[in-house]
VOBA-1610 file (N, C-alpha, C; in pm, whole numbers, padded with zeros to 5 digits, always signed):
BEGIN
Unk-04274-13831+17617Unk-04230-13957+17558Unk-04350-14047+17539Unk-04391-14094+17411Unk-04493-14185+17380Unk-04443-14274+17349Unk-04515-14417+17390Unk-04456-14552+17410Unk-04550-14626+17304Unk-04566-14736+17222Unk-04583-14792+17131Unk-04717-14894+17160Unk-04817-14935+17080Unk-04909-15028+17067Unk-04905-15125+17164Unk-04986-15168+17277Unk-04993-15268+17349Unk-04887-15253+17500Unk-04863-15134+17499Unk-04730-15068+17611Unk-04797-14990+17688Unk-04673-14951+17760Unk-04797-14837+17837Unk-04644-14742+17879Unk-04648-14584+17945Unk-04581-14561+17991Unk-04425-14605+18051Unk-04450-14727+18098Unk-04360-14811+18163Unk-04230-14850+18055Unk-04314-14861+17973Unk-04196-14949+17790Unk-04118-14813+17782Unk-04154-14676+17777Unk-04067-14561+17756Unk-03958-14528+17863Unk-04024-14531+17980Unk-03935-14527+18108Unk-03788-14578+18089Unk-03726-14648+18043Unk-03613-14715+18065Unk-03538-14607+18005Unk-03606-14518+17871Unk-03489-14369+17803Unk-03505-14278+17898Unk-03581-14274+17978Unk-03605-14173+18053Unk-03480-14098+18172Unk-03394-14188+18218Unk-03265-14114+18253Unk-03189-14071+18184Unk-03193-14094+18048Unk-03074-14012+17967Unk-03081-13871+17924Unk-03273-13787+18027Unk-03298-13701+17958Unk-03267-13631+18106Unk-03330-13711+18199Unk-03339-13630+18334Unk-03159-13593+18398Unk-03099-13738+18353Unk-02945-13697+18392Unk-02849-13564+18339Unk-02961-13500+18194Unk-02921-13373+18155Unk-03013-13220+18203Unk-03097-13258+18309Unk-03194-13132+18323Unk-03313-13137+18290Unk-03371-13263+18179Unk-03523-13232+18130Unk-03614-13325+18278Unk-03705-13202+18232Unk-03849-13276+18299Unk-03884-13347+18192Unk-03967-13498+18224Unk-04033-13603+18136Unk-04127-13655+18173Unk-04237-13622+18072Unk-04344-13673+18113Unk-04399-13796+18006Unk-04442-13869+18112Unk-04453-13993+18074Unk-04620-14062+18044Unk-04672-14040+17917Unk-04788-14035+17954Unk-04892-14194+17934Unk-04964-14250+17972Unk-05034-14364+17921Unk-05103-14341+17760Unk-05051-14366+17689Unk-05201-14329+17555Unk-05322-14408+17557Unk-05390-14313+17562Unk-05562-14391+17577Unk-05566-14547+17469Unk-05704-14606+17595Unk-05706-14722+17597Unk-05569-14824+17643Unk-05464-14735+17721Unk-05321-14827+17730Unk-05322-14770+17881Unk-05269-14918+17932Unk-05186-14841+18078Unk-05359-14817+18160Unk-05298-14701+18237Unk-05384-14619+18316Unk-05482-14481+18246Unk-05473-14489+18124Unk-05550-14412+18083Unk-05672-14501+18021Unk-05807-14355+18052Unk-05921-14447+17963Unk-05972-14436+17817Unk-06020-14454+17840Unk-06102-14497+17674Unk-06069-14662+17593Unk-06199-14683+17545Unk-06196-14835+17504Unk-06107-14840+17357Unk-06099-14755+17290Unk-06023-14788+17121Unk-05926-14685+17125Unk-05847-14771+17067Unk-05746-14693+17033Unk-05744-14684+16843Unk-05736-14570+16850Unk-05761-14454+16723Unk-05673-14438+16642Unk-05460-14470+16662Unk-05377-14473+16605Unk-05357-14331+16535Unk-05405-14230+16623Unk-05332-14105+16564Unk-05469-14019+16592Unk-05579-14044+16492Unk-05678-13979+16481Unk-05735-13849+16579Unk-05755-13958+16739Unk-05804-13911+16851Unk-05648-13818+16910Unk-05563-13904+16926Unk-05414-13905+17029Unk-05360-13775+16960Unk-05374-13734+16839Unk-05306-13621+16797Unk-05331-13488+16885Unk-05493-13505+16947Unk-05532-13405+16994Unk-05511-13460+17131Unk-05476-13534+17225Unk-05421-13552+17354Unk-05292-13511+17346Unk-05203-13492+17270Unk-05083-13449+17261Unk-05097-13310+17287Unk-05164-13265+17189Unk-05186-13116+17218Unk-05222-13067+17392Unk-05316-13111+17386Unk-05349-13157+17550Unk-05254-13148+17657Unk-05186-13266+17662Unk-05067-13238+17712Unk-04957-13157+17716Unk-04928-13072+17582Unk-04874-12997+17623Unk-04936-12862+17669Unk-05061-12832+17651Unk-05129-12721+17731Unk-05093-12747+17857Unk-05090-12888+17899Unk-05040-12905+18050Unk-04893-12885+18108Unk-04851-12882+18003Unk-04727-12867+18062Unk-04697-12743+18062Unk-04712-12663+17954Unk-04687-12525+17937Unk-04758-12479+18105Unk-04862-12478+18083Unk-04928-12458+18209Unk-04880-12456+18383Unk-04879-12639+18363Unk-04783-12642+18531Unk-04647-12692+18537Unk-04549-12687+18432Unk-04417-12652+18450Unk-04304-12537+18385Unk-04422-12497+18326Unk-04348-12369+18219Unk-04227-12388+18162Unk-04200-12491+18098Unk-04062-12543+18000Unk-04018-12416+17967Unk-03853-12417+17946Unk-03797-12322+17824Unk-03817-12368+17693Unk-03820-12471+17725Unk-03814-12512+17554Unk-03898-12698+17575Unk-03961-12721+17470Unk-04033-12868+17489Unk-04006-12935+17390Unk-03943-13040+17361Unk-03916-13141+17297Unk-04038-13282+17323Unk-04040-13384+17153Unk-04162-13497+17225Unk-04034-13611+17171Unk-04084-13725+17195Unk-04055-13811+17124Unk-04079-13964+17125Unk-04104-14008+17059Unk-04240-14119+17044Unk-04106-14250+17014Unk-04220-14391+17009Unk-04129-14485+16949Unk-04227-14591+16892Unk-04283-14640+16752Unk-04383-14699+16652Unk-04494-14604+16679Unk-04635-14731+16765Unk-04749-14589+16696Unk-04722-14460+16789Unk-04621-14427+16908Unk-04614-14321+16955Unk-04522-14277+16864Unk-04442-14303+16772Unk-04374-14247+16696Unk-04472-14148+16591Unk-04541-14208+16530Unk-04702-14207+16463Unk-04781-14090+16509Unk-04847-14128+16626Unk-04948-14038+16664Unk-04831-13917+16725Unk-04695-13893+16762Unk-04645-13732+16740Unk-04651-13671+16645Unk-04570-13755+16491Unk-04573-13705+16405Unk-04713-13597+16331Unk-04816-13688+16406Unk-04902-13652+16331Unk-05006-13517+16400Unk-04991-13495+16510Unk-04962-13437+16609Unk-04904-13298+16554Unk-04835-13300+16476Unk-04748-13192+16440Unk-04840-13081+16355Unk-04949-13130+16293Unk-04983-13051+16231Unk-05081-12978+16293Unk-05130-12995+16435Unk-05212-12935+16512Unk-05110-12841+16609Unk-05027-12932+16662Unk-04933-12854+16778Unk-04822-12793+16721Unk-04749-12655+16727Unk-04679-12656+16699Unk-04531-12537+16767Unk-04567-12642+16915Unk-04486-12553+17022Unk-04382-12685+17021Unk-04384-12728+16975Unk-04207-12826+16974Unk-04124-12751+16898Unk-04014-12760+16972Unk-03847-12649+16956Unk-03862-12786+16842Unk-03883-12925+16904Unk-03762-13042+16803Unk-03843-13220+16846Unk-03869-13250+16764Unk-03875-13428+16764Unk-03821-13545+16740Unk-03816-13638+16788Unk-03749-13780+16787Unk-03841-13885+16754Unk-03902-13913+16600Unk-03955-13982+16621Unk-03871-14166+16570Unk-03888-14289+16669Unk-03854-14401+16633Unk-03955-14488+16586Unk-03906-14533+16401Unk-03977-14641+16375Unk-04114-14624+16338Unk-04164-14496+16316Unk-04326-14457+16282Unk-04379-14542+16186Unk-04484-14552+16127Unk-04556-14598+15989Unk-04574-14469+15930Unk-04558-14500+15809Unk-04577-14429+15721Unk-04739-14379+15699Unk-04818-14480+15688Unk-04982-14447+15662Unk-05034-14593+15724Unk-05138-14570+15811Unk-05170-14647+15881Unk-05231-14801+15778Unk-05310-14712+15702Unk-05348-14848+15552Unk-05231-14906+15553Unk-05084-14890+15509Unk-05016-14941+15478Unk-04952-14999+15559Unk-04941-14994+15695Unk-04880-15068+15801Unk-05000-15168+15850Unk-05076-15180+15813Unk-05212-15246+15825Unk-05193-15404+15746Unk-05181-15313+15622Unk-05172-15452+15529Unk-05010-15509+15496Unk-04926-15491+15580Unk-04799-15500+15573Unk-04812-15630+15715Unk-04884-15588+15818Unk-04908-15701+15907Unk-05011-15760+15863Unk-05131-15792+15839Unk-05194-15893+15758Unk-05106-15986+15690Unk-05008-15900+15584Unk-04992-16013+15481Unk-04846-16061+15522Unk-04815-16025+15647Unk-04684-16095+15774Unk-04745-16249+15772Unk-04885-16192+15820Unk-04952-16358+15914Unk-04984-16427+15799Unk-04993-16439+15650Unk-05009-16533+15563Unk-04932-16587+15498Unk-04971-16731+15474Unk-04877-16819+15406Unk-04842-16825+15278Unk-04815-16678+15229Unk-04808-16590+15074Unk-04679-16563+15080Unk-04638-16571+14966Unk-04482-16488+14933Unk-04573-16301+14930Unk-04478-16214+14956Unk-04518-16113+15013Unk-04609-16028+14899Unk-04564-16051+14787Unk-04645-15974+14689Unk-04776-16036+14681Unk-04809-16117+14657Unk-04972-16214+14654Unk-04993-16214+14828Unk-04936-16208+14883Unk-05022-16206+15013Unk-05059-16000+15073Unk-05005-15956+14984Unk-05059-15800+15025Unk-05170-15760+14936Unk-05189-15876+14837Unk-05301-15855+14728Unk-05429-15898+14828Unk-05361-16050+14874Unk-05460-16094+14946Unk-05556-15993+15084Unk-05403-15928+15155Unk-05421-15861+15265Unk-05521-15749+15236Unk-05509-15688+15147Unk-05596-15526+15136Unk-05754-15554+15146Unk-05793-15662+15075Unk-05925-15687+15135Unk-05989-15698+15254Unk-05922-15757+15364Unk-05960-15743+15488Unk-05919-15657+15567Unk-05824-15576+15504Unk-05783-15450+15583Unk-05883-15324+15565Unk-05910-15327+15458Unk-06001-15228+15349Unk-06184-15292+15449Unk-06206-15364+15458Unk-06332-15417+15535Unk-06300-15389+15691Unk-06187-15435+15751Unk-06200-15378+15861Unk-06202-15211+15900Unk-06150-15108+15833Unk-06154-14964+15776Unk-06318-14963+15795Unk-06386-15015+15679Unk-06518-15005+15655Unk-06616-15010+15739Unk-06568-15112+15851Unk-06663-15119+15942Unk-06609-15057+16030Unk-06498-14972+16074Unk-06490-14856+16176Unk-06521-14715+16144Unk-06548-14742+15979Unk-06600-14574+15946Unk-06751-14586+15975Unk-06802-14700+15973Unk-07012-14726+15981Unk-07022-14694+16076Unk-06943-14807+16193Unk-06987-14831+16368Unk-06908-14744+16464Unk-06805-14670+16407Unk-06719-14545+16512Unk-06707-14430+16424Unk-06731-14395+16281Unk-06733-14274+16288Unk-06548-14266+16247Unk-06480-14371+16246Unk-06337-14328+16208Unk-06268-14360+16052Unk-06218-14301+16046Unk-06159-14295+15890Unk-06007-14339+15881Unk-05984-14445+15887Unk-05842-14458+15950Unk-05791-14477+15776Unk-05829-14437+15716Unk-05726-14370+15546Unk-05700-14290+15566Unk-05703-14224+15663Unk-05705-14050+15695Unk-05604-14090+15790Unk-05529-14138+15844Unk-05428-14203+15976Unk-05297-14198+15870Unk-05236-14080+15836Unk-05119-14065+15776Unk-04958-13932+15840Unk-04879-14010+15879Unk-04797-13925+15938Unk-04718-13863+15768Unk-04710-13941+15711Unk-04627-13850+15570Unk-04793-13753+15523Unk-04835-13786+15535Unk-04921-13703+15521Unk-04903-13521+15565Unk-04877-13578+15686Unk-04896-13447+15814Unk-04751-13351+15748Unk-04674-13490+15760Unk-04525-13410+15764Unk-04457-13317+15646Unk-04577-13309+15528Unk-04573-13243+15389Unk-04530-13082+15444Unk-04643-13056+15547Unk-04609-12907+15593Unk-04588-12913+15693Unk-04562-12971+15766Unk-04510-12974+15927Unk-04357-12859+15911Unk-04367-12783+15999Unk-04195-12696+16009Unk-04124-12765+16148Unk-04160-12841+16237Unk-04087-12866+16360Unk-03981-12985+16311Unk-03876-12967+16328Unk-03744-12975+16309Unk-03744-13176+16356Unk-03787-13239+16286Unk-03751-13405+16336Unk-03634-13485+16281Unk-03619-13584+16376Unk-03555-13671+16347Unk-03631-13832+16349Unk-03575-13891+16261Unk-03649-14008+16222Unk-03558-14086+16254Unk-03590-14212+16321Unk-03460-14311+16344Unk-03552-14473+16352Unk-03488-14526+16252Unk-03550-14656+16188Unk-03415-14766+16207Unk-03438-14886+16269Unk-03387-15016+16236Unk-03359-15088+16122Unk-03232-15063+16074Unk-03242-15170+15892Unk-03310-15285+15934Unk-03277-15354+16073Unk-03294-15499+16052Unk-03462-15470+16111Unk-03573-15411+16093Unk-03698-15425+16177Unk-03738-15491+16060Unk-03836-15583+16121Unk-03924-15655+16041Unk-04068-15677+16077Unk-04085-15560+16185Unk-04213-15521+16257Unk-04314-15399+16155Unk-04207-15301+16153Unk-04262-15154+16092Unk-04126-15143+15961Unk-04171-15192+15857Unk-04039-15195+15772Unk-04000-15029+15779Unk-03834-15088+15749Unk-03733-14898+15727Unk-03775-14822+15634Unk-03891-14888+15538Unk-03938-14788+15414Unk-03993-14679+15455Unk-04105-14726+15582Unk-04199-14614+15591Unk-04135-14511+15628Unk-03998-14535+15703Unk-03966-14373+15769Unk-03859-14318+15618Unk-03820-14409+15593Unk-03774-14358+15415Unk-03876-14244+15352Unk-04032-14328+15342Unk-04135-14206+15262Unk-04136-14090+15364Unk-04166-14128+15496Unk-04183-13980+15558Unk-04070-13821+15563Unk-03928-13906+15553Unk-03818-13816+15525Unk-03848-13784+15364Unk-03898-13863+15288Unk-03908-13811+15117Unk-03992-13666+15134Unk-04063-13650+15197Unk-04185-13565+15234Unk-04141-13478+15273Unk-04062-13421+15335Unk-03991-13278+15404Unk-03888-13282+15394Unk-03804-13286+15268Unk-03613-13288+15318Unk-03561-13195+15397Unk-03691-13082+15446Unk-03594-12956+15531Unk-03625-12970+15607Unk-03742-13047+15685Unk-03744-13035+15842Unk-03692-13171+15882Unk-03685-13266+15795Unk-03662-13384+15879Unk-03524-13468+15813Unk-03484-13515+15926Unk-03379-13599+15926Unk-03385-13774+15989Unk-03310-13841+15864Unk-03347-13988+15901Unk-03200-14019+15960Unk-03224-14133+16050Unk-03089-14208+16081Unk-03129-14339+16068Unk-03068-14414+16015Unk-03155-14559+15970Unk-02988-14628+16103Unk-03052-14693+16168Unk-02933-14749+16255Unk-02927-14925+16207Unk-02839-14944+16187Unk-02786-15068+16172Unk-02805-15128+16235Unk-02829-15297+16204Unk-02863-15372+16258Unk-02950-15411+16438Unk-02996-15247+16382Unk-03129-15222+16515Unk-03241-15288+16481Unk-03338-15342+16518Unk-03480-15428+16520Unk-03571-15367+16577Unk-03659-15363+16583Unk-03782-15256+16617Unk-03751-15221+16742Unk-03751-15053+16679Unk-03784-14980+16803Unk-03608-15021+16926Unk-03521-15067+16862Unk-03421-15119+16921Unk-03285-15034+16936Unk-03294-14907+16864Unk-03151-14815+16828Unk-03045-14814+16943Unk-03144-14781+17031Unk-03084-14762+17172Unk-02974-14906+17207Unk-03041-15014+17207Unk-02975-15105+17230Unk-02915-15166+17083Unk-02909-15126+16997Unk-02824-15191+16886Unk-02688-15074+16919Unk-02705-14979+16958Unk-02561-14850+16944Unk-02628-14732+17092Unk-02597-14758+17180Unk-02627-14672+17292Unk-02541-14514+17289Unk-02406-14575+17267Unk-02354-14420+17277Unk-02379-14374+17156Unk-02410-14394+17036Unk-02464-14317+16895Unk-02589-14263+16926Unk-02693-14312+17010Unk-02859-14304+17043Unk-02839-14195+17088Unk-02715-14181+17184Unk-02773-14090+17281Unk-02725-13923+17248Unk-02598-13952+17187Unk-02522-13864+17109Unk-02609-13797+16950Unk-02694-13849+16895Unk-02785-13837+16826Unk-02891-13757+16851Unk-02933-13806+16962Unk-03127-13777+17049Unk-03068-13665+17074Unk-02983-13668+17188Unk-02940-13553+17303Unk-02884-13410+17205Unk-02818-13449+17104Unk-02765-13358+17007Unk-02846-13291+16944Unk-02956-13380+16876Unk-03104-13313+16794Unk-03154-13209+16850Unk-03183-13255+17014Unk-03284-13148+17086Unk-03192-13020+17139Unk-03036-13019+17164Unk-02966-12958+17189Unk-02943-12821+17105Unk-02935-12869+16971Unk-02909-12811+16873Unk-03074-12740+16834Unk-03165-12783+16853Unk-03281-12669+16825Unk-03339-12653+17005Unk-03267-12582+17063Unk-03291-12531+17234Unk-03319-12392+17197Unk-03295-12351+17074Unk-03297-12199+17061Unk-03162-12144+17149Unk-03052-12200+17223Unk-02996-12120+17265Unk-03006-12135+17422
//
């Protein structure tokens, strides 16, 4: 279970009995630069795609799953998805609320914080989004145009589910719209009503759980 921008482990914990009260082991991990894990930047997919992998070498390793399910919620929604195209020992995924392409969730918050009606303020926004890019490809070496989960999910085969808030006004419902445009056979959207970021659970609990629990049920292999 990956927990979202500025969180740590702890923000995921609260889904975490609805998995153990059925049998799963859950591991709960910090994503670097968050929590108890180290490293100073956080990378939004780039780096974390390959700690995922990581982790599950570990798990395969010291708990020998029958079967391993992930499931993320914003940029842990994000960095699984994207994840997918390196790892590809998931039976099944849950991702909540992802971005679509990191550029575009970039300049979608920029042009939040300006005093623009939304079309002239995303004109405005791309310039300083596009400069801040610029100076992490000079001084780190990162390419964050390259930070795309619809990207990944073109050929991804692991079986997801996408579950987006109509009412979010954090990570708009479009982006998980484009990422389901991108694979109609592996992935499935549930856009939940009047959920708010990252909120499904608590906008409809018995639908969340009947949903999640059903997804991973249904690809157990048996």
């Amino acid at each position: 279970m990956l927990h979202g921008i500025a969180d740590s482990r702890t923000g995921s914990a609260g889904l975490a009995p609805m998995f153990l009260d059925r049998g799963y082991t859950v591991l709960l991990p910090d994503s670097r630069g968050h929590g108890e894990s180290g490293g100073e930047l956080v990378t939004y997919g780039l780096r974390e795609r390959d700690d995922v992998h990581r982790w599950v070498d570990w798990l395969i390793a010291n708990q020998h799953p029958r079967h391993l399910f992930g499931m993320g919620e914003s940029l842990g929604a994000a960095v699984l998805l994207q994840s997918l195209g390196l790892e590809r020992r998931f039976n099944a995924v849950v991702a909540e609320a992802p971005f679509a392409t990191f550029e575009r969730v970039a300049v979608d918050r920029v042009a939040q914080r300006l005093p623009f009606n939304n079309g002239f303020a995303r004109i405005v926004a791309w310039p300083m989004v596009y400069s801040g890019f610029l100076y992490s490809r000079l001084r780190y070496g990162l390419d964050f145009r390259s930070v795309s989960p619809e990207n990944v999910i073109r050929t991804a085969s692991t079986p997801v589910l996408l579950i987006h808030g109509l009412a979010d006004t954090n990570i708009y419902p479009e982006h998980s719209r484009e990422i389901a445009a991108r694979n109609s056979r592996s992935v499935t959207l549930w856009q939940a009503p009047g959920a708010t970021h990252t909120q499904a659970f608590a906008a409809g609990p018995e639908e969340f759980r009947s949903r999640v629990l059903g997804w991973f049920a249904s690809h157990s292999g048996g």
